[in-house]
C-alpha positions as CSV (number, residue, x, y, z in Angstrom):
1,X,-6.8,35.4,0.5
2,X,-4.0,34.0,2.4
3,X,-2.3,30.7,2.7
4,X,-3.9,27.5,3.5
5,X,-1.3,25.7,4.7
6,X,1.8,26.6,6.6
7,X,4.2,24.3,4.3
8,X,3.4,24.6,0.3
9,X,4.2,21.6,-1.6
10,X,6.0,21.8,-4.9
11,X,6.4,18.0,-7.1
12,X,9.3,18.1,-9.7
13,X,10.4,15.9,-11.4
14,X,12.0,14.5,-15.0
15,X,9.7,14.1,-18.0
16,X,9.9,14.1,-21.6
17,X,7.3,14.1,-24.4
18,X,6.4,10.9,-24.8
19,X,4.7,7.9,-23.7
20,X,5.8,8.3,-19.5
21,X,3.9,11.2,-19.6
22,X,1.0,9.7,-18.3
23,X,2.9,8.1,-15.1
24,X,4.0,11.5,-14.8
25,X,0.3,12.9,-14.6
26,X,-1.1,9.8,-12.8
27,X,2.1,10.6,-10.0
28,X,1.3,14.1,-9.8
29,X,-2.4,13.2,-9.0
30,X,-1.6,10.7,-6.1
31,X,0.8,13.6,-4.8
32,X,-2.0,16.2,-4.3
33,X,-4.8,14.2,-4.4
34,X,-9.0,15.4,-4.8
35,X,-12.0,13.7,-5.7
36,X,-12.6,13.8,-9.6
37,X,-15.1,11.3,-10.5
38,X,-18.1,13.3,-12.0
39,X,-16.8,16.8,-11.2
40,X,-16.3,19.5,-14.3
41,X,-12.8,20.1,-14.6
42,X,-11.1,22.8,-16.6
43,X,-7.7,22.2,-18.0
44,X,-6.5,26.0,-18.7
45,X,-3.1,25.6,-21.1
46,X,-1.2,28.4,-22.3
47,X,-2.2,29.2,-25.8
48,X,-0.9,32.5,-26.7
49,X,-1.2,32.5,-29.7
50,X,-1.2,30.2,-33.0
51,X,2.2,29.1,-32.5
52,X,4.2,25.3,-33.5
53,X,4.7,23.5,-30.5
54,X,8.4,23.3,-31.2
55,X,8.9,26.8,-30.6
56,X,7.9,26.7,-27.2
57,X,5.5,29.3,-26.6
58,X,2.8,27.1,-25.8
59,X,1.9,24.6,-23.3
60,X,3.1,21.2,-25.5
61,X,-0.1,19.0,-26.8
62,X,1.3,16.2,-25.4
63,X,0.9,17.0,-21.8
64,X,-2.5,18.4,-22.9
65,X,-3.4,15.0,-24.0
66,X,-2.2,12.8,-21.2
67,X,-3.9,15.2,-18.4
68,X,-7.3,14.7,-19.9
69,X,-6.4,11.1,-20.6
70,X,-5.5,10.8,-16.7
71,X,-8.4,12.6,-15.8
72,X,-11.1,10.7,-18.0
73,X,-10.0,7.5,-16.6
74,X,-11.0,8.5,-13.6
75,X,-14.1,9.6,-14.4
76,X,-14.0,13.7,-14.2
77,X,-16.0,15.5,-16.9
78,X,-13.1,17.5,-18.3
79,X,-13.1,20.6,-20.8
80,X,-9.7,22.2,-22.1
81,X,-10.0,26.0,-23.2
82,X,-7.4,29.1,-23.2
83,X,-8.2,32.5,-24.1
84,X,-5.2,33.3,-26.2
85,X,-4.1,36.6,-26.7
86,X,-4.9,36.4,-30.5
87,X,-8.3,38.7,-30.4
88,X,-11.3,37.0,-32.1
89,X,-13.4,33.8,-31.3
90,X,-12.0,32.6,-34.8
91,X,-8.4,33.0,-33.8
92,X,-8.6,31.4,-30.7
93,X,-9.7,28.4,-32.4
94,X,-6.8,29.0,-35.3
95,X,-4.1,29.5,-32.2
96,X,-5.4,25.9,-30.8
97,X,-5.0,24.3,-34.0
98,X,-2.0,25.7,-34.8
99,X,-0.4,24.6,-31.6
100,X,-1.8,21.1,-31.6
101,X,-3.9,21.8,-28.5
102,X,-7.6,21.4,-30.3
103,X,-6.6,17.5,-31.8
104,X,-5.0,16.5,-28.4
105,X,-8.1,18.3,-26.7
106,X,-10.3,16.5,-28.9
107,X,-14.6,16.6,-27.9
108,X,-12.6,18.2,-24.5
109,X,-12.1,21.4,-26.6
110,X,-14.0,24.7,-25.4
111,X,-13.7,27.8,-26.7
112,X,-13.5,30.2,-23.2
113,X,-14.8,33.4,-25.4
114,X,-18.3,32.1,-25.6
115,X,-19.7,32.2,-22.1
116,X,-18.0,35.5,-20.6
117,X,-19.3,36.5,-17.7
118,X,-18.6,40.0,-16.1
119,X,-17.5,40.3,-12.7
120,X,-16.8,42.7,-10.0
121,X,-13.1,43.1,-9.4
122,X,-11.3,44.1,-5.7
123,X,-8.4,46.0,-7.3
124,X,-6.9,49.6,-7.5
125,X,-7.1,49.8,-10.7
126,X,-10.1,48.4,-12.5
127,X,-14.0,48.0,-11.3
128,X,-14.9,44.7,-13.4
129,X,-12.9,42.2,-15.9
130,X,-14.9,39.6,-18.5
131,X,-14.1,36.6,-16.5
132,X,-15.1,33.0,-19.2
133,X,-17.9,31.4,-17.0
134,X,-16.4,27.9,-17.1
135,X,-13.5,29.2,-14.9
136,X,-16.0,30.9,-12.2
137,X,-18.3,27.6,-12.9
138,X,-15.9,24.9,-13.1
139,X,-15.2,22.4,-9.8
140,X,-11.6,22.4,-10.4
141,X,-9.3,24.6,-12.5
142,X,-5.8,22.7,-13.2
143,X,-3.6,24.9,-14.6
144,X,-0.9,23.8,-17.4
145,X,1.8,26.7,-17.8
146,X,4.9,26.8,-19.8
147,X,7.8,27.8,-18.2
148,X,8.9,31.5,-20.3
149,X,10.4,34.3,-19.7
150,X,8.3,37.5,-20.5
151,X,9.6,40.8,-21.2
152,X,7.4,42.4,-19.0
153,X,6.7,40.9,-15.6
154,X,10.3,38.4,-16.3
155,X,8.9,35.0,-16.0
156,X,5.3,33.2,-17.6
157,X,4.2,31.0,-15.3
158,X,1.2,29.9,-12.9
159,X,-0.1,33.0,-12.0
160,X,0.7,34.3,-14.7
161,X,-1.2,31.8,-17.3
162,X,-4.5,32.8,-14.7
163,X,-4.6,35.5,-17.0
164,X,-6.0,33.5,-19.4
165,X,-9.0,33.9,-17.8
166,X,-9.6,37.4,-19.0
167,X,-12.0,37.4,-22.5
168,X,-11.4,39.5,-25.2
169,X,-10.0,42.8,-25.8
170,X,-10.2,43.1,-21.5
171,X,-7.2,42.0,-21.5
172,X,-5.7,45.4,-23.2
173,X,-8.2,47.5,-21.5
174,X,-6.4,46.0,-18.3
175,X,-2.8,46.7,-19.2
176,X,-4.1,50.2,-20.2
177,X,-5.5,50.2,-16.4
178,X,-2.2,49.1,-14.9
179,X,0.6,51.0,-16.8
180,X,4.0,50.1,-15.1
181,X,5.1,46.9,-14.3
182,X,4.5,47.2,-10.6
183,X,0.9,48.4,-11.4
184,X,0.6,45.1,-14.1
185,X,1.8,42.9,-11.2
186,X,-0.9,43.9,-8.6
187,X,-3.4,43.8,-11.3
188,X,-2.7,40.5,-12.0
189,X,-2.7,39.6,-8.7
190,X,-6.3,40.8,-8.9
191,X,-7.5,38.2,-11.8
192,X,-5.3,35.8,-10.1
193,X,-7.4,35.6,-6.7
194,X,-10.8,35.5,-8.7
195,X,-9.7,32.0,-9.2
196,X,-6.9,30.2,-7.5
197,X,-6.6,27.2,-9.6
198,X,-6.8,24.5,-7.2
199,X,-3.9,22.2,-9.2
200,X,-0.5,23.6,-11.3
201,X,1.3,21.3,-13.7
202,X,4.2,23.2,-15.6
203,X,5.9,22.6,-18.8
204,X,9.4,23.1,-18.0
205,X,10.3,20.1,-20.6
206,X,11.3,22.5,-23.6
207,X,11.0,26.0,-21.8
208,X,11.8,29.5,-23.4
209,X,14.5,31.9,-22.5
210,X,15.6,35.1,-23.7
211,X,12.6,37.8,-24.6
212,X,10.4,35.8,-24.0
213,X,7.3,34.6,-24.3
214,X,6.8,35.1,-27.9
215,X,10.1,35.2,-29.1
216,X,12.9,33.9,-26.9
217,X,14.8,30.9,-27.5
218,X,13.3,27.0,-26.8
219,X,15.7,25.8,-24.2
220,X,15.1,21.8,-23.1
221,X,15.2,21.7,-19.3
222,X,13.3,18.3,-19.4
223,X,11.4,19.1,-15.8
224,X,7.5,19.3,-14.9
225,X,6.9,20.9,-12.1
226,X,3.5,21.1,-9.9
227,X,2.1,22.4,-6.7
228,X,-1.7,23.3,-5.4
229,X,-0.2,27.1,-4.9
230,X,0.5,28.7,-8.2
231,X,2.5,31.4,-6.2
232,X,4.8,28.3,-4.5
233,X,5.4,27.0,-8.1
234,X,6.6,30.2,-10.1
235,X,8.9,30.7,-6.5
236,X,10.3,27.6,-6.9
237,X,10.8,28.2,-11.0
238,X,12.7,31.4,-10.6
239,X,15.1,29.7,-7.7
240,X,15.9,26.8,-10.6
241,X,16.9,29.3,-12.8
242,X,18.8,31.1,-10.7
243,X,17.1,34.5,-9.5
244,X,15.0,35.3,-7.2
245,X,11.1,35.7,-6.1
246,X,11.8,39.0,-5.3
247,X,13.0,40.0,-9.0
248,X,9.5,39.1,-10.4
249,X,7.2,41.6,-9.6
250,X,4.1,40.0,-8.8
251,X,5.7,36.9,-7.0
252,X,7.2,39.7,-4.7
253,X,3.8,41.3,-4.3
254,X,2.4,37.9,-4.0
255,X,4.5,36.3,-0.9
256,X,3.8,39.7,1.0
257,X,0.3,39.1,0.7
258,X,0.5,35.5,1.9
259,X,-0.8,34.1,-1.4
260,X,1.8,31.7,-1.3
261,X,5.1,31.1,0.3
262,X,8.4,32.3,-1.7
263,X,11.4,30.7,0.3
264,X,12.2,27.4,-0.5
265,X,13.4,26.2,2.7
266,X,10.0,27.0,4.0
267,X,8.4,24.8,1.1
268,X,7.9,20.8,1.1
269,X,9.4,19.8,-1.5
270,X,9.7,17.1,-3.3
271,X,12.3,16.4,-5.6
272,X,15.5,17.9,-7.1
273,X,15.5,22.2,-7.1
274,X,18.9,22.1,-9.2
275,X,19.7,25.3,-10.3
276,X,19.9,25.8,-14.6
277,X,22.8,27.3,-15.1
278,X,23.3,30.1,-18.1
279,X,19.5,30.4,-18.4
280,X,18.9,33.5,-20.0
281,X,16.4,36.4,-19.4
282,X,14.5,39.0,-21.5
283,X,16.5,42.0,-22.5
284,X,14.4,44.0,-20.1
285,X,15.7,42.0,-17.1
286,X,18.7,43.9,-14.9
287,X,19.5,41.7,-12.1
288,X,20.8,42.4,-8.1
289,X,21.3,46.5,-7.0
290,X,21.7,47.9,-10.8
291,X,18.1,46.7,-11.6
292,X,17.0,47.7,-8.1
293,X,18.2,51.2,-8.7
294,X,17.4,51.4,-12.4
295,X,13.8,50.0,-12.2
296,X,12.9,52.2,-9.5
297,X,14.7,56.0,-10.4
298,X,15.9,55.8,-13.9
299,X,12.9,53.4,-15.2
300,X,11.6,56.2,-18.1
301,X,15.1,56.3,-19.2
302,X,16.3,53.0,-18.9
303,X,13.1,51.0,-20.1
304,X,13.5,48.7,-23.2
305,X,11.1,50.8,-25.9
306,X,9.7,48.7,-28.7
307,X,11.4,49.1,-31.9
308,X,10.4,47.7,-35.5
309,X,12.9,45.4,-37.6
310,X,11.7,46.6,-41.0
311,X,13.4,43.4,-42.8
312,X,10.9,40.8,-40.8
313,X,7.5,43.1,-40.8
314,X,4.8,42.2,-43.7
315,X,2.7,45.1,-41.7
316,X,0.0,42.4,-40.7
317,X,-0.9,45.1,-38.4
318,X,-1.4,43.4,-35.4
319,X,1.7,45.1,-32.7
320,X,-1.0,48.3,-33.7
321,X,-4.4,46.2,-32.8
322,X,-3.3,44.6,-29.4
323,X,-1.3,48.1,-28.5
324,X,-3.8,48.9,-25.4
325,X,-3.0,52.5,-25.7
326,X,-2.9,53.4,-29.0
327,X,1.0,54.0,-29.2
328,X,1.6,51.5,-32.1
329,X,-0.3,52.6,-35.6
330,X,0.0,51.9,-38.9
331,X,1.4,53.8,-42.0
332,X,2.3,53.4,-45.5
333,X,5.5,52.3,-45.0
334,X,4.5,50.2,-41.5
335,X,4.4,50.3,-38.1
336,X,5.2,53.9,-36.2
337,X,5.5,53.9,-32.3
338,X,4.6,57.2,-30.5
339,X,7.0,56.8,-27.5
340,X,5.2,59.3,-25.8
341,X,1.9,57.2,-25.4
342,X,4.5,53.9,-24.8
343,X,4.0,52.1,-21.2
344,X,6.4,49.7,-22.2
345,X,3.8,46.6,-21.5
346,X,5.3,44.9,-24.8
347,X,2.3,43.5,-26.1
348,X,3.4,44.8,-29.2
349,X,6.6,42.6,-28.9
350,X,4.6,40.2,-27.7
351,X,2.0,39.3,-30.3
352,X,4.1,39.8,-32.9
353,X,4.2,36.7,-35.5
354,X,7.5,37.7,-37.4
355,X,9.4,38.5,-34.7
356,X,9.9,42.2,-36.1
357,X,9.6,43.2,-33.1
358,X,12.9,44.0,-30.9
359,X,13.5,45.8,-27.2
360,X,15.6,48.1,-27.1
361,X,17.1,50.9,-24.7
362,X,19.2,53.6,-24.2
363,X,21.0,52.3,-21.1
364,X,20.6,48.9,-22.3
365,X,22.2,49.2,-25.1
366,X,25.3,50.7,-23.2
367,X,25.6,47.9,-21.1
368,X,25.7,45.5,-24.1
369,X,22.4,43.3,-22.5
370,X,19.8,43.8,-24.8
371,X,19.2,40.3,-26.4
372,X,18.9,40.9,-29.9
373,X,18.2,38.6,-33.2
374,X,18.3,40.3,-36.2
């Protein structure tokens, strides 16, 4: 797949969560414009998990609300549905409640778990995924992100949140498939291009930094962003907050493909790409030559390696059910991590409901950069 047009467009502008929100929507729609009366649209939000939607980890209701407002009025048949990464048909129901997205949904409300379909994959390093039919089936897929940092491929965004489209426990048989962070990248690269959703609207209004995108820190940046290229948007994300395309994994993969252009002085857009300054990334996150050199010769060594804060667990036992290769297991006295099985994909970290979870490594630790709350 490669790019449509020669000059991506990105939108961004100021919003809050309140009543404007629906100018906001309404102006985003005029800016990339498609026919919507009677077609099936999916609105995909991030719902990772059963999280308030003060703590940013999930796309915020209210933007939810006003996009299928927006879209009703026009007359588009619209269904909202995530699949979180809360295992369970039950829990993904829970995780929507719990972050407000089911009410604002409202009739809208599917659950994506029902209908999965499986579906042949072009990728190095898995055959099939279990794809939810209303993504392969819908007319359009508009994509609501939140803006996070992640502790494994740095930032949560568009492409990212297409990952959401994977049912079930696929999603842990997938980072099994792809076990370092560059293999993670192209693999979701692979999910990415069975659906390019044809409209992004981020939530960059309260965004996460930190170790993210579970348990980072809600930062107010009071921005949506939006573009028709998922790649485009996450590009021009990572140049607001100061770094680069070339630091995230997959966006690097991704504008060498031509899946979307990276540079923004080769991008139309519109609106103010002010730099945040002091935002602040996952632990796992070494910036410039060091990371360069780190990432790529010393990565065994130098990688972040989950570690249990025995004063937040209540051994709920999930960091050991959503570990995709067994290295987190229970005990009598908790959580145990065989670092020998450890790919450092974080999902342990991740998932984690207490926060009990922290990152921590050798070299890291050294340097004095891990981000630590305890």
């Amino acid at each position: 797949m490669g790019l449509k047009n020669s000059l991506q467009r990105v939108y961004i502008c100021s919003a809050a969560y309140d009543d404007r929100l629906d100018e906001v929507v309404e102006k985003i729609l005029e800016v990339f414009p498609r026919e919507r009366k009677d077609r099936l649209i999916l609105v995909k939000p991030n719902i990772l998990g059963p999280h308030a939607p003060e703590k940013a980890v999930t796309t915020h209701p209210m933007l939810v609300k006003s996009v299928v407002r927006v879209l009703e009025k026009k007359g588009a048949r619209v269904i909202v549905g995530d699949n979180p990464g809360m295992g369970g048909y039950g829990k993904a129901l829970h995780s929507a409640r719990k972050c407000g997205v089911l009410e604002c949904a409202g009739q809208c409300f599917v659950n994506l778990g029902h209908n999965p379909v499986r579906k042949d994959i072009h990728s190095d390093y898995f055959s099939q995924a279990t794809i939810s039919r209303e993504v392969l089936e819908a007319d359009e897929v508009i994509n609501l992100p939140k803006l996070k940092t992640h502790s494994l491929t740095v930032l949560t965004g568009a492409v990212k949140n297409t990952f959401g489209y994977v049912v079930g426990a696929d999603k842990m048989y997938l980072h099994a498939s792809c076990p370092s962070a560059a293999d993670f990248a192209r693999g979701l690269l692979d999910i990415y291009q069975v659906r390019p959703p044809e409209l992004n609207i981020m939530d960059a209004v309260r965004a996460m930094q930190g170790n993210g995108p579970s348990n980072g820190t809600p930062v107010y940046l009071n921005r949506i962003l939006a573009s028709d290229n998922a790649v485009s948007l996450d590009a021009a994300a990572t140049h607001m907050l100061g770094i680069r395309p070339s630091q995230v994994p997959h966006l690097d993969f991704a504008g060498k493909m031509g899946l979307g252009e990276t540079d923004p002085e080769k991008m139309n857009i519109k609106g103010s790409l002010e730099k945040i300054p002091g935002f602040k990334f996952p632990g796992t996150f070494i910036p410039g030559i060091t990371g360069l050199v780190l990432n790529r010769y010393l990565s065994r060594w130098a990688n972040c390696l989950p570690e249990v804060v025995s004063s937040r667990c209540i051994s709920c036992g999930i960091c050991a059910g959503h570990c995709p290769v067994g290295a987190m297991s229970m005990s009598s006295s908790g959580p145990v991590l065989d670092r020998d099985k450890c790919i450092n994909c974080y999902c342990c970290q991740e998932m984690c409901p207490e926060d009990a979870i922290r990152l921590s490594g050798r070299f890291l630790r050294l340097l004095g950069r891990g981000s630590r709350r305890e």
